[in-house]
Every structure is written in C-alpha cells, then in structure tokens.
C-alpha positions as CSV (number, residue, x, y, z in Angstrom):
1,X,-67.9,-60.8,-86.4
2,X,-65.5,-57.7,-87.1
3,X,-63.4,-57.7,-84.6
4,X,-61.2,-59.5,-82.5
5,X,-59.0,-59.2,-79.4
6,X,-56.2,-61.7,-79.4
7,X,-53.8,-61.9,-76.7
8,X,-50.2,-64.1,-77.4
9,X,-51.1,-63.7,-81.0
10,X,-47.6,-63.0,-81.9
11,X,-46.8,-66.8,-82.2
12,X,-48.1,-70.1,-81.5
13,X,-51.9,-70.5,-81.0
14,X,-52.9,-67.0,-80.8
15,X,-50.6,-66.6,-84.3
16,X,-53.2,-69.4,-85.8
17,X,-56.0,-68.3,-84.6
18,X,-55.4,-64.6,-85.5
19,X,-54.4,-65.6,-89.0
20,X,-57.8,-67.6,-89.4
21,X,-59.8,-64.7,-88.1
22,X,-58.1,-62.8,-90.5
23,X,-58.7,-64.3,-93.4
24,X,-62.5,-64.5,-92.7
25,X,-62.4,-60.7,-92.7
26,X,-62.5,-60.1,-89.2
27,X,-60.3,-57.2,-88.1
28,X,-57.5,-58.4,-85.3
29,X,-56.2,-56.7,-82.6
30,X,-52.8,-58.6,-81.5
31,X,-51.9,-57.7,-77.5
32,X,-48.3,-59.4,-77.7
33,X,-45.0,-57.8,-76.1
34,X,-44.1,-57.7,-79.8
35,X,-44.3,-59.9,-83.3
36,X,-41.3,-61.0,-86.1
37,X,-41.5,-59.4,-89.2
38,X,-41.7,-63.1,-90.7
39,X,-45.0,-63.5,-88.6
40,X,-46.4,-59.9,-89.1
41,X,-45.7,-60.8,-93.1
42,X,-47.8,-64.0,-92.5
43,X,-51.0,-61.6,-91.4
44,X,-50.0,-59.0,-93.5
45,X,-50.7,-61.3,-96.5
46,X,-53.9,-62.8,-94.7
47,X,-56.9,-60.4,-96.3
48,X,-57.8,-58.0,-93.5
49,X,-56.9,-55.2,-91.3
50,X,-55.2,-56.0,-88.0
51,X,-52.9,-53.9,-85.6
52,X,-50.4,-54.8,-82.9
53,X,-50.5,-52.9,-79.4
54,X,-47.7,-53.8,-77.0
55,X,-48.5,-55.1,-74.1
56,X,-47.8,-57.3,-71.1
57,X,-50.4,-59.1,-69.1
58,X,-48.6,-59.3,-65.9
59,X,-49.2,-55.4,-65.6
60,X,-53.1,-54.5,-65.6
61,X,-52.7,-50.6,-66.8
62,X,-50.4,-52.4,-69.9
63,X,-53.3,-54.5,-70.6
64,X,-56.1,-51.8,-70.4
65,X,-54.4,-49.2,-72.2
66,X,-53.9,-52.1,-75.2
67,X,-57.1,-53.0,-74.8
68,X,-58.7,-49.7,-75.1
69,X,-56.5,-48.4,-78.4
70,X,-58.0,-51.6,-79.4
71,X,-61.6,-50.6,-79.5
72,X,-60.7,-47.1,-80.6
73,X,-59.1,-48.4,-83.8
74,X,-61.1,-51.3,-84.8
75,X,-64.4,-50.6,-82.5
76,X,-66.1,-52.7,-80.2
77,X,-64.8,-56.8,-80.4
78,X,-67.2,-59.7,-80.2
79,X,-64.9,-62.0,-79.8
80,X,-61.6,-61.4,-76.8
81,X,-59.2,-64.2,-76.5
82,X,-56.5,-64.2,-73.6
83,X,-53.6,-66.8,-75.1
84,X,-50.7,-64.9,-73.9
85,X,-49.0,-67.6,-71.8
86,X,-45.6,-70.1,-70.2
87,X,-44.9,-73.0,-69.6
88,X,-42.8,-74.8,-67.4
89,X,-42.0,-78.4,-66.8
90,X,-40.2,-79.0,-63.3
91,X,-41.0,-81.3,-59.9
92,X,-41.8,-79.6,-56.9
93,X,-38.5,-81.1,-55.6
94,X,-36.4,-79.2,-58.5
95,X,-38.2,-75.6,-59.4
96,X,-36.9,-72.5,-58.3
97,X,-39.5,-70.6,-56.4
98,X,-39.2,-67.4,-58.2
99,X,-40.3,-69.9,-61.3
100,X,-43.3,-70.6,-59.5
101,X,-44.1,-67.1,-59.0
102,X,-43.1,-66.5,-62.7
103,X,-45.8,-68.9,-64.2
104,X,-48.6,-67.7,-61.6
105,X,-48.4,-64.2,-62.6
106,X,-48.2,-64.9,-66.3
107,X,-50.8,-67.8,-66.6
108,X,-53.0,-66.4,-63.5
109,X,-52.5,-62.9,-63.0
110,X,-52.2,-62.3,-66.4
111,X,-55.4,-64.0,-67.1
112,X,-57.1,-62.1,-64.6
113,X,-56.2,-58.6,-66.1
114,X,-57.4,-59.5,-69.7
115,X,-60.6,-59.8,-68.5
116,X,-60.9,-57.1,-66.1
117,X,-59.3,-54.9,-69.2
118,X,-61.7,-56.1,-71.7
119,X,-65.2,-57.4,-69.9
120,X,-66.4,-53.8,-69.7
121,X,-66.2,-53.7,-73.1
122,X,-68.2,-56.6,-73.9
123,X,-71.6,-56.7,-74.8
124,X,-74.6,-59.2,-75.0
125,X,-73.7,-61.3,-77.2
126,X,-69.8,-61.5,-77.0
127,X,-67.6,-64.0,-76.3
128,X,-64.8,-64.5,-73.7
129,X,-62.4,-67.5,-74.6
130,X,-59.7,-68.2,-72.1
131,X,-56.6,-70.9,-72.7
132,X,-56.7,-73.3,-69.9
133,X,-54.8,-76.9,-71.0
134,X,-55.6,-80.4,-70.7
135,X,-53.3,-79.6,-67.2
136,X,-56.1,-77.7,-66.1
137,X,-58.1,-80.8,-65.8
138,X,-55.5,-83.5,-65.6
139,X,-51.8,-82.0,-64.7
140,X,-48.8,-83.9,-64.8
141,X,-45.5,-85.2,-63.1
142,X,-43.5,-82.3,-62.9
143,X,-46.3,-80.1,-63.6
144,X,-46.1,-77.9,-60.0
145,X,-46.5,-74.3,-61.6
146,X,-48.0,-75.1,-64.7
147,X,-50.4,-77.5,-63.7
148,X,-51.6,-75.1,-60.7
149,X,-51.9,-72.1,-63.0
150,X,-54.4,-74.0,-65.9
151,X,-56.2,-75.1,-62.9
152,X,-57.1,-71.9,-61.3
153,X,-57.9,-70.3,-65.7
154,X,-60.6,-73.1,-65.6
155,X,-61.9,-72.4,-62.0
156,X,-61.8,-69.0,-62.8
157,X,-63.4,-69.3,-66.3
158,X,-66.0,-71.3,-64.6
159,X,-66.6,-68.8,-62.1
160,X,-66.8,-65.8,-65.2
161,X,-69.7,-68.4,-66.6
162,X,-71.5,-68.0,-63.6
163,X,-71.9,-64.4,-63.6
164,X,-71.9,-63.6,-67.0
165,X,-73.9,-66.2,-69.0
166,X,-77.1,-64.7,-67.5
167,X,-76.4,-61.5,-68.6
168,X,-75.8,-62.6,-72.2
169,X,-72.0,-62.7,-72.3
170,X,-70.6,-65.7,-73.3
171,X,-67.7,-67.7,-71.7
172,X,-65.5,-70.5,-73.1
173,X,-62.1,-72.1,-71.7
174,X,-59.7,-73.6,-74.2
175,X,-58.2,-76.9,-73.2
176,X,-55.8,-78.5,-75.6
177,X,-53.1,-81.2,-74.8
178,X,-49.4,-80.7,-76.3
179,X,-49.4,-78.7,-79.3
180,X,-46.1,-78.0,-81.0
181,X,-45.4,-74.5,-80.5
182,X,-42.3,-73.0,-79.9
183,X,-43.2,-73.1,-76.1
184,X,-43.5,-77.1,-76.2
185,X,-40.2,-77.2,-77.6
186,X,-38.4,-75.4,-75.0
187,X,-40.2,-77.5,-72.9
188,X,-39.2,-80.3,-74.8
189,X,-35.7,-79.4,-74.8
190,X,-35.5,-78.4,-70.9
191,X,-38.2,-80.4,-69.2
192,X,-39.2,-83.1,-66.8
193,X,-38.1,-86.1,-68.7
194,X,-41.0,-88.4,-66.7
195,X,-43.3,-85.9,-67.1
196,X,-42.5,-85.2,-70.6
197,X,-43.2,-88.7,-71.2
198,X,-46.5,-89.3,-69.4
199,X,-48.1,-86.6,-70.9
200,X,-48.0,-88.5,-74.0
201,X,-51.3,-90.1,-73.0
202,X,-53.3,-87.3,-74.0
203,X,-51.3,-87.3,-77.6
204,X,-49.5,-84.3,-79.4
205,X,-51.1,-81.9,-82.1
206,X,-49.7,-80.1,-84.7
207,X,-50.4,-76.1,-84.4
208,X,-52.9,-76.3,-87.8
209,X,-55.1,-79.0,-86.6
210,X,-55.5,-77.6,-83.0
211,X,-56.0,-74.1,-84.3
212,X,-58.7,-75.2,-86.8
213,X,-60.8,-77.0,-84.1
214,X,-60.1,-74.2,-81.9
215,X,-61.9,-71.8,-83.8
216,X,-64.6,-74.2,-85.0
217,X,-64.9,-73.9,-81.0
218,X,-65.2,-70.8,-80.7
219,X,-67.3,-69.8,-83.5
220,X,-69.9,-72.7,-82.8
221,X,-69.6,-70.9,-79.2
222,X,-68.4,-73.8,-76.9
223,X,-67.6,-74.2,-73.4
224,X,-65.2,-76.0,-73.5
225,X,-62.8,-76.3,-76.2
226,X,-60.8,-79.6,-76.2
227,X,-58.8,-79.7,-79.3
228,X,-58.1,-83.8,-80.4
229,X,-59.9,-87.4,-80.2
230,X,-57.4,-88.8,-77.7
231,X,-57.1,-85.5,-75.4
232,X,-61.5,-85.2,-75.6
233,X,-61.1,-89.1,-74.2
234,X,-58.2,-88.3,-71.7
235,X,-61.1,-85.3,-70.0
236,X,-63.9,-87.4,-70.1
237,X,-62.3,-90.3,-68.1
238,X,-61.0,-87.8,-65.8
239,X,-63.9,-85.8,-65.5
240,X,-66.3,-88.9,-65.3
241,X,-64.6,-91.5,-64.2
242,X,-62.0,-89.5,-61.5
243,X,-61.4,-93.1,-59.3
244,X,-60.2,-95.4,-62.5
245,X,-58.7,-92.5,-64.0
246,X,-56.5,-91.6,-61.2
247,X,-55.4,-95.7,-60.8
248,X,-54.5,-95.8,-64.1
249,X,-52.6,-92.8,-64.2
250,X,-51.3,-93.7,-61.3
251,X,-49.7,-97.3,-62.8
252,X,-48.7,-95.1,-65.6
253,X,-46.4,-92.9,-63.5
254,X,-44.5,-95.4,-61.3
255,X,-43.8,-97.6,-64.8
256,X,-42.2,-94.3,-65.8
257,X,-40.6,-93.4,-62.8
258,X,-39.1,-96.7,-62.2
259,X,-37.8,-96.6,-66.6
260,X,-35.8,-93.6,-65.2
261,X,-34.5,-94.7,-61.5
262,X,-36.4,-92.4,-60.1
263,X,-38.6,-94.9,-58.0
C-alpha cells in the first residue's frame, strides 16, 4: 500500500490509524477541519510523507476538492477511510432537535460524501472502510441521534458491499464499542448518565489497542471490524440471538433506570 485517505485523522481513531499507516511507509492524506501542532509533531516524527487538506464532510464540494488534491499529491489511494465523526448522548425526551439534525449530517451525510468524493477514484482492488459503532448494531438508552446515525453507516456500508464487491472494490464497516477519545470524554462528561452506564456491557478500550486491531482489520481486509473480546460477544448475541439479547438488555435497562429514579 502507498497511500491512504484518512478522514478525522486529526485526533482520536483516525490520529491512530494514520500514525500506524505512517510508520509502515504508507503515504497519508489527513481530510480533518484542521490538526494541533502537538498531533501534526506526532506524524511528523512517524517515518513517511503525509499532508493535511481541510475539509468538512457535511459539504460534498469540501470533500471532493480534498479528496482530489489528495490523489494529485500522493497518487491514487488503496486504502480511503471515512472516521470524521460526533457523538451525542441524550433521550429522545431531552435532545434538542437541531442536535439531531447536527449528528445526521455529520455521521450520515457526511459519510455519504466521502464516498461519493472518493469511490471514483477507487480501483479493483481498493478498500473502503467506514466507522459505524457497536450502536450501529446495538444502540443505547439515550442513544436517539447517535444510535440512528451508526445504523444507517452500516446499512449503507452494506448496501456499498452489494454493488461493489463484484466489481473488485472492497468494502469494510468499522464497529468498535467505547474507546477513550476525546469525543467519549465529552460524552462522558455531558451525557446520559443511564445510558452512559449501560453501555458498559460492551466494555471500554483504550485508543492503542482499538487502533491496532483496527488496522489488523483493515489490512487482513475484513467486513466487519469489531475491535475487543467483550464488544465481538456483545454483536454476536445481538446479531444471533436478537430475542435473548433484547430480554437481557432489556432487564439491564430498567435495573439502571430504576438506580437513578427514572422508572
């Protein structure tokens, strides 16, 4: 691989993953609204080249016009990687609707213009990678925009694998449970305290272990990308066993709910 397209890559996961990239010689392109000088420092030091073109997902020209200095600098990319996301932690009783809207055009719309920017650039043999969450498959308590947007990134991922796994392009979704980025801890420090608390079942990860297995993801050229033994378990009881999965939860939610007189 020589090059990569990284959206959000001016902190959190994209950050890691650009910085692994990087120092396995591949040649980064960071689509970020900007990047600290601590954390440019951090990929100055990493052992490649990599460039950052401003950008903002939530306007399609922004992202096509980042995505195509991109290719002119560093060439084609085999690998494009849409992290650039929000979160939000509020029940449908308490959010704002102009929040809703805010995390649907980031974690939706915005989704939807990286890969209409970057898929006719792609070639047989490429790769596709976009971040869903274990909320894609699960959601939460308190989860109303943020659950709804990771759902529609897997449907639509899914959707992208249908259409372009034939033709050679390769597709992957990204689902990892709470990582500890600075968005988690502004959700930490401003969120749902129920729902803060039930998403515990699916465990925590610290940004170096989830960005290690995300790559080993990527490069091994998997689906789907489920960072974490007790978040892989929390999917496949959800995904294969949808009837206990949902009693348990279930229990789970009113013992919460009622440890916080809210039921």
């Amino acid at each position: 691989m020589k090059h990569a397209i990284i959206t959000g890559a001016g902190s959190g996961l994209g950050h890691g993953v650009a910085l692994r990239l990087l120092k396995r010689g591949v040649k980064v392109s960071v689509l970020d609204l900007g990047i600290s000088d601590a954390r440019a420092a951090v990929l100055n030091g990493a052992g490649s080249a990599w460039q950052l073109h401003p950008c903002d997902v939530t306007k399609l020209e922004s992202v096509k016009a980042a995505v195509d200095a991109a290719i002119a600098a560093f060439g084609p990319a085999e690998l494009a990687v849409n992290f650039a996301g929000v979160g939000a932690s509020a029940s449908f009783a308490e959010m704002e609707d102009a929040e809703f809207y805010r995390v649907m055009e980031i974690n939706v719309t915005g989704t939807y213009h990286f890969a209409r920017a970057v898929m006719p650039h792609l070639r047989k043999g490429d790769r596709l990678a976009l971040t869903a969450s274990m909320a894609g498959i699960t959601s939460n308590y308190a989860y109303t925009s943020y659950g709804t947007s990771k759902f529609a990134v897997l449907g639509f991922a899914t959707t992208l694998r249908y259409e372009y796994e034939p033709l050679g392009i390769h597709i992957s979704v990204i689902c990892p449970p709470e990582v500890m980025t600075p968005m988690v801890d502004e959700e930490i420090a401003k969120g749902n305290k129920i729902g803060l608390e039930i998403k515990q079942v699916a465990g925590s990860l610290q940004p170096d272990f989830a960005c290690d297995k995300i790559l080993d993801g990527l490069l091994a050229g998997k689906w789907m990308i489920i960072p974490g033994f007790k978040a892989k378990a929390t999917a496949f009881a959800a995904q294969r066993m949808p009837g206990l999965f949902h009693w348990i939860t279930m229990g789970v939610v009113r013992k919460v709910m009622r440890k916080h007189g809210a039921l």
